[in-house]
Every structure is written in structure tokens, then in C-alpha cells.
VEXSE-700894 format. One record per atom (N, C-alpha, C): residue in three letters; x, y, z. Coordinates in steps of 0.05 Angstrom, whole numbers, padded with zeros to 5 digits, always signed. Layout:
REM residues N
ALAXYZ...
REM end
This chain:
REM residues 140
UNK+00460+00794+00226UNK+00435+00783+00218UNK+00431+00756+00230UNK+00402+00742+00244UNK+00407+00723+00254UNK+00385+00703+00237UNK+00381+00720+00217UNK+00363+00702+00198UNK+00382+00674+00190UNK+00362+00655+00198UNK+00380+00628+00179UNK+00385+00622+00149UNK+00407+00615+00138UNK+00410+00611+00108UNK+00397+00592+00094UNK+00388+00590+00074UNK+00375+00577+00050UNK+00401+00558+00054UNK+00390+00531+00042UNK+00415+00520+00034UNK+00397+00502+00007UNK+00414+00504-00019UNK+00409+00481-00045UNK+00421+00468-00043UNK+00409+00446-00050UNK+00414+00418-00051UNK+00420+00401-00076UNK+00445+00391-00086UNK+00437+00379-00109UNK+00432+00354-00098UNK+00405+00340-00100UNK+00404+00318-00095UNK+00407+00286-00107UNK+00424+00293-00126UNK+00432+00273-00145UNK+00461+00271-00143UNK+00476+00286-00124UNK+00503+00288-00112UNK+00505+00284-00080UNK+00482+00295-00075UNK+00484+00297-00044UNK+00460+00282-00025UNK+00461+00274-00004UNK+00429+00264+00007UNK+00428+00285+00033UNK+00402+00285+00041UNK+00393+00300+00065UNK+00391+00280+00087UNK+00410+00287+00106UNK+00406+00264+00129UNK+00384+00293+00149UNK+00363+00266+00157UNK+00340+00279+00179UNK+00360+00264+00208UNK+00367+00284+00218UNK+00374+00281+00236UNK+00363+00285+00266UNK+00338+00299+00259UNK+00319+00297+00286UNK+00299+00309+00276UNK+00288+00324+00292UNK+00255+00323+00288UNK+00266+00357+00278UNK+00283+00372+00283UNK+00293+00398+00282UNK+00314+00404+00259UNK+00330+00374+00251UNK+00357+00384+00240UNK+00352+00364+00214UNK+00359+00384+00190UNK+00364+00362+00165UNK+00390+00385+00152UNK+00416+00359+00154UNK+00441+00370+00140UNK+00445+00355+00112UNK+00451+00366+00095UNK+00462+00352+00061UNK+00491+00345+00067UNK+00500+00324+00059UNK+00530+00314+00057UNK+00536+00298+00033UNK+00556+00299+00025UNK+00561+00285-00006UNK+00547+00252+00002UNK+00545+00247-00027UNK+00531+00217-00023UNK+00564+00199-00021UNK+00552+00181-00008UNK+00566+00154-00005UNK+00544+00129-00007UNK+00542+00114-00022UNK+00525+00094-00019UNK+00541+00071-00015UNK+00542+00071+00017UNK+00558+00039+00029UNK+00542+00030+00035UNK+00537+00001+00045UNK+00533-00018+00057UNK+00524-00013+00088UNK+00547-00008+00097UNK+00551-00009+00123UNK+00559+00024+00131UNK+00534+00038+00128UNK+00534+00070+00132UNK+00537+00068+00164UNK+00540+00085+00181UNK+00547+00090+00205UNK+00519+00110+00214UNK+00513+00122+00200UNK+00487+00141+00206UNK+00464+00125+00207UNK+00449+00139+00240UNK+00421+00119+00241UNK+00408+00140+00233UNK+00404+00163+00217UNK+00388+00184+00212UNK+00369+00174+00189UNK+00351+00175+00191UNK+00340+00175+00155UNK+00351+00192+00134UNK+00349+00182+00110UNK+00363+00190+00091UNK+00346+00199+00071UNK+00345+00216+00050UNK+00334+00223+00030UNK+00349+00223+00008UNK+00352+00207-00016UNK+00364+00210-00029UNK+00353+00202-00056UNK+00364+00211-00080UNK+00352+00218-00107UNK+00368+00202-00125UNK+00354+00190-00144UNK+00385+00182-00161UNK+00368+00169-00190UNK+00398+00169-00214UNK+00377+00171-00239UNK+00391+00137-00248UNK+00363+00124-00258UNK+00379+00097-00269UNK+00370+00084-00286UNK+00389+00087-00315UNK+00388+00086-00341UNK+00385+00053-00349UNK+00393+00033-00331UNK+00405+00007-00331UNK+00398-00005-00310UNK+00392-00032-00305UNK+00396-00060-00284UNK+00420-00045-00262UNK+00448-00040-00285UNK+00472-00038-00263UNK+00475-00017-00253UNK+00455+00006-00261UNK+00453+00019-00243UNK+00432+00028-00217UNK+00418+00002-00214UNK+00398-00004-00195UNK+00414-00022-00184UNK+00441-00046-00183UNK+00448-00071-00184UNK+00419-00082-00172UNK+00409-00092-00193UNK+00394-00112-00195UNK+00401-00135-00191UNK+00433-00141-00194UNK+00439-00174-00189UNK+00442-00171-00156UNK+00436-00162-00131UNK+00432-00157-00115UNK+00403-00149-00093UNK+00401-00166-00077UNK+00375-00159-00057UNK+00384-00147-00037UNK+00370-00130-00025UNK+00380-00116+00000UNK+00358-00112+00012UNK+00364-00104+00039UNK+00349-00110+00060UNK+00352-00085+00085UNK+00338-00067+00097UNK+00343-00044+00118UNK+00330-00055+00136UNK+00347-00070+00159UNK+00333-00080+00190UNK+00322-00060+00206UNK+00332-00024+00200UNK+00324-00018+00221UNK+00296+00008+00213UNK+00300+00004+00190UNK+00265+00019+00181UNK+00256+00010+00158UNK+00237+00024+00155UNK+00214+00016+00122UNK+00234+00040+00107UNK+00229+00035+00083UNK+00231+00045+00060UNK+00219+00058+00044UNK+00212+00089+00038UNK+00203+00093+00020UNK+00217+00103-00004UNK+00201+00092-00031UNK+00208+00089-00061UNK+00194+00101-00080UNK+00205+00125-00093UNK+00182+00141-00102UNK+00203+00138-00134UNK+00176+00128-00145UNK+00188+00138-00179UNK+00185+00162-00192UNK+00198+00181-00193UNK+00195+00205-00204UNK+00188+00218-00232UNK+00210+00197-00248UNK+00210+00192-00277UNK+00218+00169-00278UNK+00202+00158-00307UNK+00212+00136-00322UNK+00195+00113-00310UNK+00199+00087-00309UNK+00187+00063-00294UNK+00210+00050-00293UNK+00202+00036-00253UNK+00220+00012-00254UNK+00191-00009-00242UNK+00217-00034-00240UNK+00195-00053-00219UNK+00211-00053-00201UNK+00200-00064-00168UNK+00204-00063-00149UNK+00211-00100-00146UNK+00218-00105-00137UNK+00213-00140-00129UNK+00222-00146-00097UNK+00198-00162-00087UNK+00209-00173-00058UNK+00201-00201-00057UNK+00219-00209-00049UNK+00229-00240-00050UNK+00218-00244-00027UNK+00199-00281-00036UNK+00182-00288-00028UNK+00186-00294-00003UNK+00170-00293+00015UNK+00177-00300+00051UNK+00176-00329+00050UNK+00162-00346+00032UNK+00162-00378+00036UNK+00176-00376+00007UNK+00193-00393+00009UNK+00207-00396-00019UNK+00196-00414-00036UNK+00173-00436-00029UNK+00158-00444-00052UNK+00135-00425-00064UNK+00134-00395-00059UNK+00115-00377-00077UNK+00138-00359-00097UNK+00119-00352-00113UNK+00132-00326-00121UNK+00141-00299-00110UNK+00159-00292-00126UNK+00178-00256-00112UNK+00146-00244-00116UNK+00138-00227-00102UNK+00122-00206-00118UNK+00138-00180-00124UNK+00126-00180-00143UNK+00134-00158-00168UNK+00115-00136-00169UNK+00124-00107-00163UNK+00113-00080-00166UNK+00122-00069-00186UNK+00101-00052-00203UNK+00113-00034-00220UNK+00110-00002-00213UNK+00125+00007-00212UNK+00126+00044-00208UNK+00125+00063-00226UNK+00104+00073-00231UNK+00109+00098-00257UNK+00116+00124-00239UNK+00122+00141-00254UNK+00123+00172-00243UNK+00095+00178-00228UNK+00101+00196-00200UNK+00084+00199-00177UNK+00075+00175-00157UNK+00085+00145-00169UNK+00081+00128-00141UNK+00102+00122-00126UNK+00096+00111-00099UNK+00117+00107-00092UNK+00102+00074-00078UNK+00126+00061-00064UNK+00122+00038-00049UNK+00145+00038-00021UNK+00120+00029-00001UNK+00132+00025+00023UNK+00153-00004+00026UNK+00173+00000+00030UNK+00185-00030+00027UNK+00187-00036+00064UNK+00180-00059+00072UNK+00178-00061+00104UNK+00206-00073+00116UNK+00206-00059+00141UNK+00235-00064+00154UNK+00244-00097+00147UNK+00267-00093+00131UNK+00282-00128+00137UNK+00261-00139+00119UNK+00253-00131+00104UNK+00245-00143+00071UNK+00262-00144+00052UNK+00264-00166+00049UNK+00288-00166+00014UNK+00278-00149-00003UNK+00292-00135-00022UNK+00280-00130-00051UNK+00299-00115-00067UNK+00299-00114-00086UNK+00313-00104-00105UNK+00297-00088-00132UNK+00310-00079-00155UNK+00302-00049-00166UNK+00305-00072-00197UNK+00297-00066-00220UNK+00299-00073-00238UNK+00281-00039-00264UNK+00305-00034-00278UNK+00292-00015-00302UNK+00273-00021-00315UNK+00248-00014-00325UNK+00238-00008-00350UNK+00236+00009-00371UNK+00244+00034-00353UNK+00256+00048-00376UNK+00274+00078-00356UNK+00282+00086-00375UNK+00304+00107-00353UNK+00292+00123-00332UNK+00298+00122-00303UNK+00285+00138-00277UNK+00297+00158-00258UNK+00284+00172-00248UNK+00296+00183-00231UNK+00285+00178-00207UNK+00294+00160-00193UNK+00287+00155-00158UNK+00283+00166-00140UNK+00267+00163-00123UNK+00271+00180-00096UNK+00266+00165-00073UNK+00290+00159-00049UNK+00288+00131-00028UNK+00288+00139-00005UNK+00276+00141+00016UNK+00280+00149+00045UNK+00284+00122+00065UNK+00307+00122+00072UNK+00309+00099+00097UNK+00329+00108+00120UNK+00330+00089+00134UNK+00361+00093+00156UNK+00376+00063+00140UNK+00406+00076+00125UNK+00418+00063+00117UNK+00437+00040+00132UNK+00443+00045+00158UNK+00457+00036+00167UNK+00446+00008+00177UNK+00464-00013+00179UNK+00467-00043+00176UNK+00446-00053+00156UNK+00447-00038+00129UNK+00432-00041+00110UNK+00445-00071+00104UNK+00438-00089+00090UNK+00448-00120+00077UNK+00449-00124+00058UNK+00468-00125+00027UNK+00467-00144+00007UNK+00471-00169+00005UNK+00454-00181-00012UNK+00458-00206-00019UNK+00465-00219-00052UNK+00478-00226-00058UNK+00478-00232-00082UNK+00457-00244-00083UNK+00437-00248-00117UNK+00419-00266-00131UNK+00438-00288-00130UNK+00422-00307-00127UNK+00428-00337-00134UNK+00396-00347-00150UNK+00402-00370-00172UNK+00377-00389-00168UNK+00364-00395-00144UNK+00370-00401-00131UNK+00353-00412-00105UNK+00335-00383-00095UNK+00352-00364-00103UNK+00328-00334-00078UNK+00316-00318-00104UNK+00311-00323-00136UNK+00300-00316-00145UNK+00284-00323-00166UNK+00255-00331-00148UNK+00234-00351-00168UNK+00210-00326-00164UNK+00211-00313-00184UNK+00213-00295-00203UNK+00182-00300-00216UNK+00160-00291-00209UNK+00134-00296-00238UNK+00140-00268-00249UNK+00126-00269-00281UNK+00120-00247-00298UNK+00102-00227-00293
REM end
């Protein structure tokens, strides 16, 4: 038979790397830092808590945009201000929006109430930064 196989995905275990315009393979998740794959990524994930968004952390993808889809629950989005005398702006996401986050934009994830995420980027030479006072002036 030369029919191709179905493949399921749990995507709360696993992400779909797009690997070309032809090929998307599932491989267990790893969420490093310093991923090695320039593929875009699709990945799903549920977060009950701050520490499980690490919110005390900004990060940054140099080599694409980001998309952020809230599936369930609400979070906010936050990207830290390009002149540091304004404010972060602050997004909120209910279920069915999403936000584009732009290449080599700070930002970080904060709960409002429990979610299930959905992120598409190219992870690799992704950046954390720890929060300090100085990188988070924060309006309501």
C-alpha cells in the first residue's frame, strides 16, 4: 500500500516542527533556550500559574515573529517598552485571539486565569532575560 499514514499528535507532549513547505514531523517537546532547529514550531501547552508561563523572564526570537493564540482561559501578553522611559504594553488574550509578537521583541506571558496556549515560532537562538526593576515599568 503506498497510501501515507495518519499520524496523532499529542500536542501538549509533542510539537510539530514545519520543516518545509512539504514536511511537518512531531518530536517530543524540549523547551530549551538554545534549540538547534531553524524550522517553525507549533506547540501547545496548558498554564495554571506565572511559573508556568516563567513570567519572571522576557524572551525574545531574533529569527521570526511569533504567533500566540489563547485557546482557553486568559493570559496577558507584555512587551517591554522600546524607549525605557514609556510603558511595557500590555495585551490581554481570551480564547480564539491570538497576537503577533515581532522578530527580536521582548515579551513575556503572565496568567489570568488557567490556559491552554498555542505558539508558532523558529525557536532557535531564542533569548532569556531575567526581570529586573530597571526592564519592567509595567502600567495597569
Amino acid at each position: 500500500d503506498t497510501t501515507p499514514s495518519i499520524t496523532i499528535v499529542d500536542l501538549f507532549t509533542h510539537v510539530a516542527h514545519f520543516e518545509s513547505r512539504e514536511t511537518i514531523r512531531a518530536d517530543q517537546r524540549r523547551m530549551t533556550a538554545n534549540d538547534s532547529d531553524a524550522d517553525r514550531r507549533l506547540t501547545v501547552f496548558h498554564a495554571e500559574t506565572d511559573d508556568d508561563v516563567h513570567a519572571d523572564h522576557w524572551e525574545k526570537h531574533p529569527l521570526a515573529d511569533e504567533a500566540v493564540c489563547c485557546l482557553h482561559g486568559a493570559i496577558r501578553l507584555h512587551f517591554r517598552a522600546v524607549n525605557p522611559d514609556t510603558p511595557d504594553d500590555v495585551v490581554q488574550l481570551r480564547p480564539g485571539q491570538a497576537a503577533i509578537v515581532p522578530r527580536d521583541r521582548w515579551h513575556r506571558f503572565e496568567v489570568n486565569q488557567p490556559a491552554d496556549l498555542l505558539a508558532v515560532t523558529v525557536r532557535r537562538d531564542t533569548q532569556l532575560e531575567k526581570r529586573t526593576t530597571s526592564n519592567e515599568k509595567t502600567h495597569s
